[in-house]
C-alpha positions as CSV (number, residue, x, y, z in Angstrom):
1,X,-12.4,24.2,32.4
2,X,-14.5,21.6,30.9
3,X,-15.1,21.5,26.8
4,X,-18.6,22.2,27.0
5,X,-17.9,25.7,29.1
6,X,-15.1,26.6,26.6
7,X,-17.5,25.9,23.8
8,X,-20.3,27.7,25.3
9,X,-18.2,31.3,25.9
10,X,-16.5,30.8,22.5
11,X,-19.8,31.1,20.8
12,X,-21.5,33.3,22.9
13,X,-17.7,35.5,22.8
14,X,-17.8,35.1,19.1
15,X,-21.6,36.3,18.7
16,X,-21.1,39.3,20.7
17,X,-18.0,40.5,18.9
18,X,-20.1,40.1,15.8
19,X,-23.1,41.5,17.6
20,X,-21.3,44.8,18.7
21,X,-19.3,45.2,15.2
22,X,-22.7,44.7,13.4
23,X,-24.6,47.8,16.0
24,X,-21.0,50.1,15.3
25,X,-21.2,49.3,11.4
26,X,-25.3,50.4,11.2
27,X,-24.5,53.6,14.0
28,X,-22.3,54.7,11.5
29,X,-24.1,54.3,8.4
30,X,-27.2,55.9,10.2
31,X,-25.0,59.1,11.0
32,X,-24.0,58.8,7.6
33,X,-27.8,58.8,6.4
34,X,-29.2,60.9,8.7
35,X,-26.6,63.8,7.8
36,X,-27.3,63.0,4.2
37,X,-31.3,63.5,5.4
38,X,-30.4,66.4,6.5
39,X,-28.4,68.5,3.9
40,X,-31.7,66.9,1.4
41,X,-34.2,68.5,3.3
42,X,-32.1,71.9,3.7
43,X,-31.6,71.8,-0.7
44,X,-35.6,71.0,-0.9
45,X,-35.9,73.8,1.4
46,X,-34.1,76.1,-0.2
47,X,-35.7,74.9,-3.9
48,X,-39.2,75.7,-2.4
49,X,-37.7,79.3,-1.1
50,X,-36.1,79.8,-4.7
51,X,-39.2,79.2,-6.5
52,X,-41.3,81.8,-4.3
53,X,-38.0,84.9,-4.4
54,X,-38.1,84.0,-8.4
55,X,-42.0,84.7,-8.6
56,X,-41.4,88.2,-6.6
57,X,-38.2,89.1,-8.6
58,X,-40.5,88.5,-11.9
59,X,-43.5,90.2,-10.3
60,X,-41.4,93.1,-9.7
61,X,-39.7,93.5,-12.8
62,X,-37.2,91.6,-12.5
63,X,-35.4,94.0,-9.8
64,X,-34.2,92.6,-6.3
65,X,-34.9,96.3,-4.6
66,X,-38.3,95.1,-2.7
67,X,-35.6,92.2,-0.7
68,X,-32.9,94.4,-0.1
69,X,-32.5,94.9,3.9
70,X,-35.7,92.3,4.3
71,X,-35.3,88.4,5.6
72,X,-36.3,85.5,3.6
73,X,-39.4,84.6,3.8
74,X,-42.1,81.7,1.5
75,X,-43.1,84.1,-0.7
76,X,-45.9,83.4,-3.5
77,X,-48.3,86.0,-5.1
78,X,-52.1,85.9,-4.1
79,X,-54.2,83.5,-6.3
80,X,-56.2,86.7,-6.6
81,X,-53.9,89.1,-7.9
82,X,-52.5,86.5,-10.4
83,X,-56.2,86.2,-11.4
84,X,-56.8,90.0,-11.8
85,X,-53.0,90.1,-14.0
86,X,-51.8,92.4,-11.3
87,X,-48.6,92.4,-9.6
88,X,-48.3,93.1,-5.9
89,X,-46.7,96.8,-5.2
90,X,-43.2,96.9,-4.2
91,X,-42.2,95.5,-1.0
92,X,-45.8,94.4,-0.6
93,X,-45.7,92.4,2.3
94,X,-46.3,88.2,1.7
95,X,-48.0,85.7,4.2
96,X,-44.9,84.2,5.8
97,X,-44.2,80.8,7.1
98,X,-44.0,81.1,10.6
99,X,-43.0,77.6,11.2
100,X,-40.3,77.9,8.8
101,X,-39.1,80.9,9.4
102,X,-38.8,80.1,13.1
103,X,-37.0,76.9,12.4
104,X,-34.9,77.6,8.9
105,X,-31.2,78.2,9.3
106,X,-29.6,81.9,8.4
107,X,-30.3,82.1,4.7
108,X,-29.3,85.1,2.7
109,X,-29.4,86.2,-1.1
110,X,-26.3,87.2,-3.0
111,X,-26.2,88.9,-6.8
112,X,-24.3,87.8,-9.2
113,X,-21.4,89.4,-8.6
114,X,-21.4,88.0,-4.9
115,X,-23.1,91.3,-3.3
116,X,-25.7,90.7,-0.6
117,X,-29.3,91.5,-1.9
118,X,-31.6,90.6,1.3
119,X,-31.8,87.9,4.2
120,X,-29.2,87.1,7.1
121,X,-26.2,85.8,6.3
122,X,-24.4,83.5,9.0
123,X,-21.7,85.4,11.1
124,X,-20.2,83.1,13.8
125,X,-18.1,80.4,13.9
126,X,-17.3,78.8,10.4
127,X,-20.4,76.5,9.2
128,X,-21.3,74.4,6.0
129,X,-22.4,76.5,3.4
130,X,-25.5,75.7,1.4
131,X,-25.8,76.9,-2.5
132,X,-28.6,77.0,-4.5
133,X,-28.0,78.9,-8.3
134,X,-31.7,81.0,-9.1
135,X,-32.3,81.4,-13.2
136,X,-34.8,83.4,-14.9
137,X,-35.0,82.1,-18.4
138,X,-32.0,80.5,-18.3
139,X,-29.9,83.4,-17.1
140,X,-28.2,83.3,-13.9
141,X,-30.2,86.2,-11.5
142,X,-28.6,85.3,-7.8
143,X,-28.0,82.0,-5.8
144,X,-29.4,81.5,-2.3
145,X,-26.9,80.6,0.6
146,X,-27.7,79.3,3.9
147,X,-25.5,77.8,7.1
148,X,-28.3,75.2,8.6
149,X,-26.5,74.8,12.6
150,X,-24.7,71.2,12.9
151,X,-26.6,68.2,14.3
152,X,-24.8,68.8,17.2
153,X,-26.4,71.8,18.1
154,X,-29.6,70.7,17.5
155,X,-31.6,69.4,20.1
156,X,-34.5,68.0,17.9
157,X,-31.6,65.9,16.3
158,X,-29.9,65.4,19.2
159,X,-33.0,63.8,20.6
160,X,-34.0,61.5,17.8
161,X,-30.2,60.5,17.5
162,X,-30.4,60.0,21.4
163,X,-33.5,57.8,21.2
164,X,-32.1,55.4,17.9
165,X,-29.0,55.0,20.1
166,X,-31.4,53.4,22.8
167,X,-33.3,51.9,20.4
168,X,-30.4,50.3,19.0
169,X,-29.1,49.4,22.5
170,X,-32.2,47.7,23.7
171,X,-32.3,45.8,20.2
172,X,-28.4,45.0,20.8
173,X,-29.0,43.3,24.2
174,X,-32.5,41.3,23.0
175,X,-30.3,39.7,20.0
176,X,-27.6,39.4,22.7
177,X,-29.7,37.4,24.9
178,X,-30.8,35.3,22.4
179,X,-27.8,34.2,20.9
180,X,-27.0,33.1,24.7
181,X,-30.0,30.7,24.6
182,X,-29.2,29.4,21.4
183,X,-24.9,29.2,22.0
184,X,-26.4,27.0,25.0
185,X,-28.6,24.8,23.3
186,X,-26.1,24.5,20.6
187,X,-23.5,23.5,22.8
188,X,-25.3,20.8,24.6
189,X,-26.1,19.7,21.2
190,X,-22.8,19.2,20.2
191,X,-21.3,18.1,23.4
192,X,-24.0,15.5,23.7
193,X,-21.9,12.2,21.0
194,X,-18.5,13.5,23.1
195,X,-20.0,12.5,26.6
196,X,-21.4,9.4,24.5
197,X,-18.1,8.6,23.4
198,X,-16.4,9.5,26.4
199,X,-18.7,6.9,28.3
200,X,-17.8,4.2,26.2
201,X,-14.4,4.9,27.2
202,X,-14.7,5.1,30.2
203,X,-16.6,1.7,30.6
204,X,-13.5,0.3,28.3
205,X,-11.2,1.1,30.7
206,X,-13.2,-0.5,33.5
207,X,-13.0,-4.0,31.0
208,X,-16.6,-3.9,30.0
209,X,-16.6,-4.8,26.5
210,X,-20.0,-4.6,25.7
211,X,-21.2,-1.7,25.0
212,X,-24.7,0.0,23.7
213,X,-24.8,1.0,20.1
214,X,-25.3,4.6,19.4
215,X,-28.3,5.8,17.0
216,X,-26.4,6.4,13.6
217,X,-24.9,10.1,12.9
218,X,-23.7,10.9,9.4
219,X,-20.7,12.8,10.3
220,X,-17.6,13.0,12.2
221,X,-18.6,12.1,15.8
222,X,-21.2,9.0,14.4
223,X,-17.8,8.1,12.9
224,X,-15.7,8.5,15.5
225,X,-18.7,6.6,18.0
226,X,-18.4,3.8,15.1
227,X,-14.9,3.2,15.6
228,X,-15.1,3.1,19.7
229,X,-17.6,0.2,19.2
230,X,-15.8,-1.1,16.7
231,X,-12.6,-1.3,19.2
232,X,-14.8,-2.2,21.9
233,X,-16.1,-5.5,19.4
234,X,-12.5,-6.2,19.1
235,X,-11.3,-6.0,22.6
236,X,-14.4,-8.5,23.6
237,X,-13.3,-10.9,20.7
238,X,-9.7,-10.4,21.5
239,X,-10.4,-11.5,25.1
240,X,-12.3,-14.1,24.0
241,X,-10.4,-15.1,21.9
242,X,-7.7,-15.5,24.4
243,X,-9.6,-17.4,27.0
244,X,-9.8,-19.9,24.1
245,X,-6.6,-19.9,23.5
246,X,-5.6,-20.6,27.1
247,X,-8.2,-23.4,27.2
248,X,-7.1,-25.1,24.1
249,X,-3.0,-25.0,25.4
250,X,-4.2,-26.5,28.5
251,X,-6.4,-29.0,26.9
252,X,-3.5,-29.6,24.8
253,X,-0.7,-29.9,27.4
254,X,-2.6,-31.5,29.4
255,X,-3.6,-34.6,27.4
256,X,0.4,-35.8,26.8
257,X,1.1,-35.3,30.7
258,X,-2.3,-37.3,31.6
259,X,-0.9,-40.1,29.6
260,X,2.8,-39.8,31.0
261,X,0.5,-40.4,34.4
262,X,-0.9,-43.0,33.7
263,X,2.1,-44.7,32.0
264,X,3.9,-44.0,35.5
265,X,1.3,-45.2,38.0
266,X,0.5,-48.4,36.2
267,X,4.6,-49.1,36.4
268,X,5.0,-48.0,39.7
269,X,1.7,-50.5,41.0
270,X,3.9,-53.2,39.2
271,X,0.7,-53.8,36.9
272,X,2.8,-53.9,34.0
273,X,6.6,-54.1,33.7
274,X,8.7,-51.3,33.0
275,X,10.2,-52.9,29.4
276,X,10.9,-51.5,25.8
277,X,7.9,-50.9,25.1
278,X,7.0,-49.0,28.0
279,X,9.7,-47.2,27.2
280,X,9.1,-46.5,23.8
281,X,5.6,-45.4,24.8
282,X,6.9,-42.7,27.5
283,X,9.3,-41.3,24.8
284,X,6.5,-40.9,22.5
285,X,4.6,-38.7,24.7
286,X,7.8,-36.6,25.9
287,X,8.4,-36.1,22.1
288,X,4.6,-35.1,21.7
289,X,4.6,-32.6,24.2
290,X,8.2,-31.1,23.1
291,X,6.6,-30.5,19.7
292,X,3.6,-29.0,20.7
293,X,5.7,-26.5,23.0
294,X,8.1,-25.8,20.3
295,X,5.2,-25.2,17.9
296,X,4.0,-22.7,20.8
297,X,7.1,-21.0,21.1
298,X,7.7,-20.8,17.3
299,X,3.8,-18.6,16.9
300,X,4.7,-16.5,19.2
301,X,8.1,-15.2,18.2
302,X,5.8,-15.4,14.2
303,X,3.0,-13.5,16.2
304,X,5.2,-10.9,18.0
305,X,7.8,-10.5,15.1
306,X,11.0,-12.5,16.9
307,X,11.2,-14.6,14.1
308,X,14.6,-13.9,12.3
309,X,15.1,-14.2,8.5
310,X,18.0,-14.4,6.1
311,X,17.1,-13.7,2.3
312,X,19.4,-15.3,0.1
313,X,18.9,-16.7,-3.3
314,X,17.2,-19.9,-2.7
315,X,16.8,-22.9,-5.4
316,X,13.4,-23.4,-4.3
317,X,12.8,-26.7,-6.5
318,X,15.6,-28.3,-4.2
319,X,14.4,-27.1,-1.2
320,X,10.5,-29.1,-1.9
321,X,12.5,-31.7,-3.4
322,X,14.6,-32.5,0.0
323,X,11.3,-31.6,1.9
324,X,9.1,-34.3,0.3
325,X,12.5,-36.6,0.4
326,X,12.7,-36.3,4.6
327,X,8.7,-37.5,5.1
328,X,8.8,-40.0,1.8
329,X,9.4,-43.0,4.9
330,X,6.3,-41.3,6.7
331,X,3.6,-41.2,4.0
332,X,5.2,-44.9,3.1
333,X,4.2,-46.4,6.5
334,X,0.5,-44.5,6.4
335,X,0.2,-45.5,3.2
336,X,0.0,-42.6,1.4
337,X,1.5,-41.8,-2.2
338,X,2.9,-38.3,-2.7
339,X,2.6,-37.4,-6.2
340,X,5.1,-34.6,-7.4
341,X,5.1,-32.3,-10.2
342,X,8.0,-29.9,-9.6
343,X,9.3,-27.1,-12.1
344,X,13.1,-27.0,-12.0
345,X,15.5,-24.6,-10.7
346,X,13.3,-22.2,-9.7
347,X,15.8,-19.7,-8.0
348,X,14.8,-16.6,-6.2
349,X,15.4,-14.5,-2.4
350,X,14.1,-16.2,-0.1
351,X,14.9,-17.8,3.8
352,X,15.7,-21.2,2.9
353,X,15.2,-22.8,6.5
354,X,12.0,-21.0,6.9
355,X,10.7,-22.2,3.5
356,X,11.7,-26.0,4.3
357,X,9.9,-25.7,7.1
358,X,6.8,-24.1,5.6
359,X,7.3,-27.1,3.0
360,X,7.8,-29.9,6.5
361,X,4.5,-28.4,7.9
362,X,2.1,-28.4,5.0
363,X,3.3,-32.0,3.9
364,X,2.9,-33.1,7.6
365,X,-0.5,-31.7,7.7
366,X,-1.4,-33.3,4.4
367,X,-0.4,-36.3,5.5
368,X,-2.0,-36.7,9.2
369,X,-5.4,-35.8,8.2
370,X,-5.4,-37.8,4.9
371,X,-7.7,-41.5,5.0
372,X,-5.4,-44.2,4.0
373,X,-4.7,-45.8,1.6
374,X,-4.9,-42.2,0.2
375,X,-2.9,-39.5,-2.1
376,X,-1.4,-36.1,-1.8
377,X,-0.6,-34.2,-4.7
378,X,2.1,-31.6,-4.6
379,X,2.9,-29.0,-7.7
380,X,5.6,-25.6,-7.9
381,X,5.4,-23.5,-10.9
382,X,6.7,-20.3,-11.7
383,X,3.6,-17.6,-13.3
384,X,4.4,-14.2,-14.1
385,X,6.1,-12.5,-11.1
386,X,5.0,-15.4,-8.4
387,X,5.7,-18.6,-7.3
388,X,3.0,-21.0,-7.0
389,X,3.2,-23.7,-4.9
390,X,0.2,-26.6,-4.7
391,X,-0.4,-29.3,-2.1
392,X,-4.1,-31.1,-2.4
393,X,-4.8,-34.3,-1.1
394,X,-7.7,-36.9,-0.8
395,X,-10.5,-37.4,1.8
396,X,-11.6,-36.1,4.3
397,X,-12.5,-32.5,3.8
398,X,-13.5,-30.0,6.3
399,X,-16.8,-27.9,6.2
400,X,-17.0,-25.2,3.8
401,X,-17.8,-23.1,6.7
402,X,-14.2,-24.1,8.4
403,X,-11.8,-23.3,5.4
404,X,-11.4,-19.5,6.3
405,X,-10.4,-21.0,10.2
406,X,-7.8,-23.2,9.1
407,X,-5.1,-20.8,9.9
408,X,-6.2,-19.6,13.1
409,X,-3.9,-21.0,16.3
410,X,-5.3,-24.6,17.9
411,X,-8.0,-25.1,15.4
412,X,-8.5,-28.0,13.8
413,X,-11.5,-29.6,11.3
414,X,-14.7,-32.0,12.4
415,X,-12.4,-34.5,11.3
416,X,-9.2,-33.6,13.7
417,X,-11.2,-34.0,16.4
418,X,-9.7,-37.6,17.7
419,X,-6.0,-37.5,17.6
420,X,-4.9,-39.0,14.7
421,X,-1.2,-37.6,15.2
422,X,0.6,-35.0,16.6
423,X,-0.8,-32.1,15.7
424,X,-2.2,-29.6,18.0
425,X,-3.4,-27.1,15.4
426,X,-0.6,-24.7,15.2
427,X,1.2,-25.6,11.8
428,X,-0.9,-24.1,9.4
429,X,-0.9,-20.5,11.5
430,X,3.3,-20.8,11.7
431,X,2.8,-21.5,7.5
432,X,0.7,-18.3,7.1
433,X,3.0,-15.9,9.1
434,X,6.1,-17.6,7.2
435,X,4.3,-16.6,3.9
436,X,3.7,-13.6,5.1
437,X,6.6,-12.7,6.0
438,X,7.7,-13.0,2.3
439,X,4.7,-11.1,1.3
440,X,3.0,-13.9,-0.1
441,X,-0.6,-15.6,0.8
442,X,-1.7,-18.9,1.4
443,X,-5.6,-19.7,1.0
444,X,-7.4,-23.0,1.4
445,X,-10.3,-24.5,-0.5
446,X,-12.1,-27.9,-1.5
447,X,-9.5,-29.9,-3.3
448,X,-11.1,-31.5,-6.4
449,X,-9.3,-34.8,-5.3
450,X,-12.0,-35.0,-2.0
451,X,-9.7,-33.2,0.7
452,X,-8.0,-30.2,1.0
453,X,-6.3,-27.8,-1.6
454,X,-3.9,-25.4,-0.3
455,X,-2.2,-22.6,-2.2
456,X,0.5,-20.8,-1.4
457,X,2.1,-17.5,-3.8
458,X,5.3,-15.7,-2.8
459,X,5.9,-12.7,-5.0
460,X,9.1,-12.4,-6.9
461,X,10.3,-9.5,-5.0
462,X,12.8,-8.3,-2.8
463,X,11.6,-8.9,0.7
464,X,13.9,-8.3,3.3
């Protein structure tokens, strides 16, 4: 069953249960209001009845014999009699209330002392009794009692019960209805961003990374239709990404084995002789390409989390000291002076090898994209709870625009473009998954010397 039908017979389920709860609730309370109609009419009633038996009873001297064996009836003097100061003669019949009398319940008289002066009192099956007290001048004279039939039996009730029933029915059904109409629109209102969303997934799955922006919502499903977009922006960069990445390893593979060609076919046409320096040549390429795949095979064991590490407390002033020590011979021939301004015995946990070969990388870097005759400045301090280590060098720098770059895989600055060395591009991105690895960062920025300034801080803390 699709979400949309659920939806739709949960609302419209839901209203109806309220719907028919709501008509029970207001049946009863009507029953409730129409008995208490009912028993208010029947003690007006009987008030009005009071007020005519009291004017006879004081009309007749205050004696009860011109009621005794008669019925209730409206009883009120003539206007003329009351005029003339006369009271009417015993038993004197009055003008009765044919309507009432025809349609008023037993009603009967009782004394005080509970003895029946006139009227009909009820004698069938047990019915709610009616009281109403009469007083002349404060003093109790009799009290009026009268058994009106139950709703039940009366078809004048019965009938307007019958017909608020329907009424209530018919109004019932109309709401019902309605709340159809407006569980479906409401449903195809909601459902409408989860069909959206389930498009875009659906087009994700087929790898079509470009999808069409929804209109902004400001609530869950605008959020959740933010986040597919967003993931479908990331899977189209990713891919990209990696057709960029498969470029540059061919470009970069390739150029070594074009010049191993070439080396080969002008030996083996005899256009050259095959001699030291020939030799010497062809190992420099072999070596050139066996870095650049061990580079490739350290990033992705970085990358996928292969790389192993051993924390052990680490004199990490030794470990730069040796570093700088194994290229000193390197930035000699190019050149270049390294300049050092290392803090001693700085001891803390750390993987030696990997750090040495953070130091090798950075120093390399340093010194194949450094102008010569040129300078590279190296610093390790301790601050707070970090180390901070410093390596800046001269000319060339790199576009400000490029700085945030440098540690992405296979990129290299305007100025790397010509190979000046051996590098492919991958040193700095091995540097920043060693660094973090210890938790630390490494940022680049313009080096106040006219190259590059990189910064690298590893945290005084337990890492592994």
């Amino acid at each position: 069953m699709k979400i949309s039908t659920k939806l739709f017979l949960t609302l419209t389920g839901l209203t109806a249960l309220i719907l028919l709860i709501t008509l029970i609730l207001v049946r009863w309370s009507f029953q409730q209001g129409f008995l208490d109609f009912i028993a208010d009419l029947e003690q007006k009633r009987m008030s009005v009845l009071a007020e005519s038996i009291l004017a006879d009873y004081q009309a007749n001297g205050n004696n009860w014999e011109f009621l005794k064996g008669q019925p209730l009836e409206f009883r009120r003097p003539p206007d003329r009699l009351k005029q003339q100061g006369r009271r009417p003669p015993p038993g004197m019949p009055r003008h009765p209330d044919r309507a009432g009398r025809q349609n008023s319940p037993p009603t009967a008289l009782y004394s005080v002392d509970g003895t029946l002066i006139g009227g009909v009192p009820w004698q069938g099956e047990a019915r709610h009794q009616f009281s109403y007290a009469i007083y002349d001048n404060g003093n109790l004279v009799a009290e009026l009692r009268s058994w009106p039939s139950p709703v039940a039996a009366n078809s004048v009730a019965n009938d307007f019960i019958a017909k608020q029933l329907n009424q209530s029915i018919l109004i019932g059904l109309g709401c019902l209805l309605l709340a159809i109409i407006a569980a479906w629109m409401l449903t195809k209102q909601l459902i409408r961003p989860i069909r959206l969303i389930h498009d875009k997934v659906v087009t994700l799955t087929k790898g079509e990374y470009k999808v069409e922006k929804s209109p902004l919502r400001n609530d869950e499903m605008g959020q959740l239709m933010q986040n597919v977009e967003q993931l479908a922006d990331t899977l189209d960069k990713t891919r990209e990404a990696k057709n960029q990445w498969f470029a540059a390893i061919s470009h970069e593979l390739r150029t070594p084995l074009t010049v191993l060609k070439g080396e080969l076919e002008v030996l083996d046409a005899g256009i050259r002789p095959f001699d030291q320096a020939s030799l010497i040549s062809l190992n420099q390429e072999i070596a050139l390409l066996e870095h650049l795949i061990n580079d490739l095979y350290q990033l992705s064991l970085s990358d996928m989390g292969g790389l192993s590490y051993q924390f052990t407390d680490t004199n990490v002033s030794e470990v730069l000291v040796q570093s700088c020590e194994s290229v000193a011979q390197r930035y000699a021939d190019k050149n270049i002076r390294l300049h050092q301004n290392i803090a001693t015995s700085i001891v803390f946990e750390v993987d030696a090898n990997r750090l040495s070969q953070l130091f090798l990388n950075l120093l390399t870097n340093a010194l194949l994209y450094t102008d010569s005759p040129g300078d590279v400045y190296v610093a390790l301090e301790k601050q707070k709870e970090a180390i901070h280590f410093t390596i800046e060098d001269t000319a060339p720098a790199v576009a400000k625009d490029d700085y945030d770059q440098l540690f992405e895989p296979l990129f290299r600055g305007n100025r790397a473009r010509t190979r000046q060395g051996s590098g492919a591009g991958l040193g700095l991105a091995i540097c920043k998954n060693i660094v973090e690895a210890h938790q630390g960062s490494i940022t680049a920025q313009p080096s106040d010397f006219g190259g590059i300034a990189m910064l690298v801080v590893i945290p005084l803390t337990k890492v592994h």
